[in-house]
matplotlib code that plots the C-alpha trace (Angstrom):
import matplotlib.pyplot as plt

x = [-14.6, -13.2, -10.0, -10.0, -7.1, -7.4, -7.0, -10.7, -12.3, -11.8, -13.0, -16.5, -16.8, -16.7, -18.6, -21.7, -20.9, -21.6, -24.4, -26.0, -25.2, -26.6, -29.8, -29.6, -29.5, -30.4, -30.2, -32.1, -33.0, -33.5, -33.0, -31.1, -27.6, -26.1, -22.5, -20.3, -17.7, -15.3, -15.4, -12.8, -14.1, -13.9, -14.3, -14.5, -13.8, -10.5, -9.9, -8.6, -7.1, -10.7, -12.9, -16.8, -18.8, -21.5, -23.9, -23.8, -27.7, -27.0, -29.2, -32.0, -32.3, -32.5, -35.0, -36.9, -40.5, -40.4, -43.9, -45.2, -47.4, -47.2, -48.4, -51.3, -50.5]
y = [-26.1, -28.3, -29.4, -32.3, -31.0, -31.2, -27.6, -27.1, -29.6, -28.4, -24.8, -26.8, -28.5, -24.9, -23.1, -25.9, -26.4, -22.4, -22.6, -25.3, -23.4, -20.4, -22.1, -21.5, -24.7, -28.0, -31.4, -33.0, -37.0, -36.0, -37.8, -35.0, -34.3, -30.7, -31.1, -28.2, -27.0, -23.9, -21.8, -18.9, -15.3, -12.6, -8.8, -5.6, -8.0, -9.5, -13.1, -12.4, -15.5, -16.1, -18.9, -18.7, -21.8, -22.7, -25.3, -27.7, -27.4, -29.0, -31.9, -30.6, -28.1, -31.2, -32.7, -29.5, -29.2, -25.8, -24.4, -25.5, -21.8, -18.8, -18.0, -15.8, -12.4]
z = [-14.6, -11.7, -12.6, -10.1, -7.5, -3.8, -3.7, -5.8, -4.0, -0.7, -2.0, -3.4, -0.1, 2.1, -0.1, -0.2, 3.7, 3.7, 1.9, 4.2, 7.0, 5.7, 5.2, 1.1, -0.1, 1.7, 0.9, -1.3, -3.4, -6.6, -9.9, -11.2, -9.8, -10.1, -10.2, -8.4, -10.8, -10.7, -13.2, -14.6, -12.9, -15.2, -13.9, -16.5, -19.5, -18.3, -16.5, -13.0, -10.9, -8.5, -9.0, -9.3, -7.7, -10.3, -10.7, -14.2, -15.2, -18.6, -17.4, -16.4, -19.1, -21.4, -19.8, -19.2, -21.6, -23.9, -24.0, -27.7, -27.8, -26.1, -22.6, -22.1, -21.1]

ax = plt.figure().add_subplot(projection="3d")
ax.plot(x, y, z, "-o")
ax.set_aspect("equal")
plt.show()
């Protein structure tokens, strides 16, 4: 996760500004905010010193409605 230093969130701001410009994402009001955070990147089963920019979804997936049967195939 994002440990807070300068050095992080400068990396969270270029990738989103990236992103934006790249026309992946785009801004959006919602009532859910996705908080950046940098996680540990691990490659072949070891932890190597690079950073992966993820998205924390834990909210959302709480408030997201399971399906109480199965769906028709």
């Amino acid at each position: 996760m994002a440990d807070g230093r300068p050095v992080s969130i400068e990396i969270i701001q270029q990738t989103v500004q990236d992103l934006l410009d790249q026309d992946v994402i785009e801004v959006a009001s919602s009532a859910y905010r996705f908080w950046p955070v940098l996680a540990k990147k691990k490659i072949d089963g070891v932890w190597v010193d690079a950073k992966r920019f993820c998205l924390d979804l834990r909210k959302l997936n709480g408030a997201t409605v399971k399906h109480a049967r199965m769906l028709p195939k």
